[in-house]
C-alpha positions in Angstrom: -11.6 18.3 30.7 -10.7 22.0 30.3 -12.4 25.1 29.9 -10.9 27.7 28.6 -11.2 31.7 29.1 -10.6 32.6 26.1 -8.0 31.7 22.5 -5.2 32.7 23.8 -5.4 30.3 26.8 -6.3 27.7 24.1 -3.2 28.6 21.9 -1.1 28.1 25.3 -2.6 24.6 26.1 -1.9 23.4 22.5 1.7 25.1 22.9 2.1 23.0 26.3 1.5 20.0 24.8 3.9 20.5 21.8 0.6 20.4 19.7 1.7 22.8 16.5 -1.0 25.0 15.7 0.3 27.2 13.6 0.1 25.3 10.4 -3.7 24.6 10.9 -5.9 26.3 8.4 -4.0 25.8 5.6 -4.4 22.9 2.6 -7.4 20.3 3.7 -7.2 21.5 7.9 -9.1 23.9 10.1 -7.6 26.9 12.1 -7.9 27.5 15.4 -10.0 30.0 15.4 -12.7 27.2 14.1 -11.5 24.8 17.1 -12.0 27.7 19.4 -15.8 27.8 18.0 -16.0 24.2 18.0 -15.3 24.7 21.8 -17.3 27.5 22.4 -20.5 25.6 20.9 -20.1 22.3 22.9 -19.4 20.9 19.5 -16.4 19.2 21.3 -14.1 18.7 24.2 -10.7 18.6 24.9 -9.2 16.5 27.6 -5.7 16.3 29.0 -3.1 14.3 29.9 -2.8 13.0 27.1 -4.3 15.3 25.3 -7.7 14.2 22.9 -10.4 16.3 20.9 -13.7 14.2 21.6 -16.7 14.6 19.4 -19.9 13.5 19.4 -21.1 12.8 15.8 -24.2 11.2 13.8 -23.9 9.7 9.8 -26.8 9.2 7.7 -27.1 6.5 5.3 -29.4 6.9 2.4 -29.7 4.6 -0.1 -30.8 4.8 -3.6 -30.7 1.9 -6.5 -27.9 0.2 -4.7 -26.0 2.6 -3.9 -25.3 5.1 -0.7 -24.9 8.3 -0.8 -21.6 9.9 0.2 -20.2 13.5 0.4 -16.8 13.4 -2.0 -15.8 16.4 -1.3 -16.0 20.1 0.5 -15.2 23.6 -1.0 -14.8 25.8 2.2 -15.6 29.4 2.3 -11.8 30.2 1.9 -11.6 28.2 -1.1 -9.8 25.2 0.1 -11.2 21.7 -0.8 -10.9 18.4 1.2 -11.6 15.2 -0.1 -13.8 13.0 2.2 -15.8 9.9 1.0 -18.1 9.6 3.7 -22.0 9.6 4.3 -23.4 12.8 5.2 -22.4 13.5 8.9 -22.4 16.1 11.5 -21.6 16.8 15.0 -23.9 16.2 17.9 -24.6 19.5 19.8 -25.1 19.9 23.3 -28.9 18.6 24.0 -29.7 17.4 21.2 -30.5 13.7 20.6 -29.4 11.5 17.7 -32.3 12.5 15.6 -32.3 16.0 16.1 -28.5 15.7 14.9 -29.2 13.9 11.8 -32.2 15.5 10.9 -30.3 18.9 11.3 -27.7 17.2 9.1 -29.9 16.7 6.1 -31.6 20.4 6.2 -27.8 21.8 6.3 -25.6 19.5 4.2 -28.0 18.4 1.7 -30.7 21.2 1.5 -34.0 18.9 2.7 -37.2 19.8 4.3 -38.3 18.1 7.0 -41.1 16.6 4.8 -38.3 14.7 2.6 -36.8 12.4 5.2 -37.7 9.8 7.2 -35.5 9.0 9.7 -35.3 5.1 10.9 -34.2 4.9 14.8 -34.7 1.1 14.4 -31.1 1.2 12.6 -29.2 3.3 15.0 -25.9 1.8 15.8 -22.8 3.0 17.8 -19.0 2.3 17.2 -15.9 4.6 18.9 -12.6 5.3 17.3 -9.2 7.1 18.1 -7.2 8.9 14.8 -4.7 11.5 13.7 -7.3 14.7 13.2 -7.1 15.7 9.6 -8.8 19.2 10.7 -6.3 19.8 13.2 -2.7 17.9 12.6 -1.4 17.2 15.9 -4.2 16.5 18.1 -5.7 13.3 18.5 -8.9 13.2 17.8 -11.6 10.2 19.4 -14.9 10.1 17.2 -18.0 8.5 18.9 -20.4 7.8 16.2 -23.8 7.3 15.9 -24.7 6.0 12.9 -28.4 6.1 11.6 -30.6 5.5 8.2 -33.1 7.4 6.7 -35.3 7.6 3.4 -34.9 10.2 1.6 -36.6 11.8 -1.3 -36.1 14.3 -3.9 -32.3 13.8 -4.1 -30.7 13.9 -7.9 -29.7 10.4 -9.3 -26.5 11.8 -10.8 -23.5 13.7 -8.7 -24.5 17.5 -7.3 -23.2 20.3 -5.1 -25.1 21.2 -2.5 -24.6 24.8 -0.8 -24.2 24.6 3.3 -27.3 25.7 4.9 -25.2 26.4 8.0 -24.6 30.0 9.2 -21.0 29.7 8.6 -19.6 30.9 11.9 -18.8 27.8 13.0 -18.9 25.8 9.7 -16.2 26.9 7.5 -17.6 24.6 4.8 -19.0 26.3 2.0 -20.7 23.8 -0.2 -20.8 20.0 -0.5 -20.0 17.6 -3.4 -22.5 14.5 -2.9 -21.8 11.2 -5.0 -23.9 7.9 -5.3 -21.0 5.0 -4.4 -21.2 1.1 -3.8 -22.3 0.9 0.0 -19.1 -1.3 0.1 -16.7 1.8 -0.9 -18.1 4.4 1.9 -15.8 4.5 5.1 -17.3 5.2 8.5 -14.3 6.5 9.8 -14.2 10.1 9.3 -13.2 13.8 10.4 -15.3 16.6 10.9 
């Protein structure tokens, strides 16, 4: 792994490993400055030779009629939009456990008190993958998931927006487009 001092010595790692950077933050990717607060948070590591962005992250699967629930899309603060078709996920934070990730998930992506969720541990389930990083082109990107259910209440039955309860800082993602889909049409392959 690799700590870093400061951006700059983060733009010169990228640049070492041929990793173009300076196309991030433009059509459906992140910039580095949000990598750099992704780092600066725990939110994620980098490792070298070869290089890989690891994240820790937790979905939530909430059901309804049939049907999951599954963010379509997200408008961020700088008025891009990426299309995403997954169940509402976030990153794991240093010390916090699977629960305290998802539960933090469903106050900031979808709005919800504490009171209107029940998380189920008995579903917890675990699956690894390597990809292309669709937030930052270039750098391969290995997602642990953690996958969990939970009952949820007080959601609309139809298609809604959602504004990001996050601070922003590190979350360039303004607001949240949530769909009901066929469980069978949600991927659990994603990219935060």
């Amino acid at each position: 792994m690799n700590q870093f001092t400061d951006i700059q010595a983060l733009e010169t790692w990228l640049g070492d490993y041929g990793i173009d950077y300076e196309s991030w933050g433009n059509r459906s990717s992140k910039s580095l400055s949000n990598l750099w607060q992704e780092l600066q948070a725990g939110e994620v590591q980098l490792i070298e030779n070869p290089p890989l962005r690891r994240v820790e992250v937790v979905q939530v699967i909430i059901r309804q009629d049939g049907e999951v629930l599954v963010e379509a899309e997200q408008e961020f603060f700088n008025g891009q939009r990426r299309y995403r078709n997954q169940p509402p996920s976030e990153k794991i934070k240093p010390g916090e456990t699977v629960q305290d990730a998802a539960s933090r998930c469903l106050r900031e992506e979808l709005a919800l008190p504490n009171a209107a969720f029940t998380l189920r541990p008995d579903t917890h389930r675990q699956y690894q993958t390597n990809t292309n990083s669709i937030s930052y082109p270039g750098l391969p990107s290995q997602y642990n998931f953690h996958v969990i259910e939970a009952a949820v209440s007080g959601l609309p039955a139809e298609d809604f927006w959602r504004e990001n309860q996050s601070d922003g800082v590190i979350d360039p993602v303004k607001r949240h487009r949530w769909e009901w889909r066929p469980a069978d049409s949600i991927q659990f392959i994603g990219d935060r």
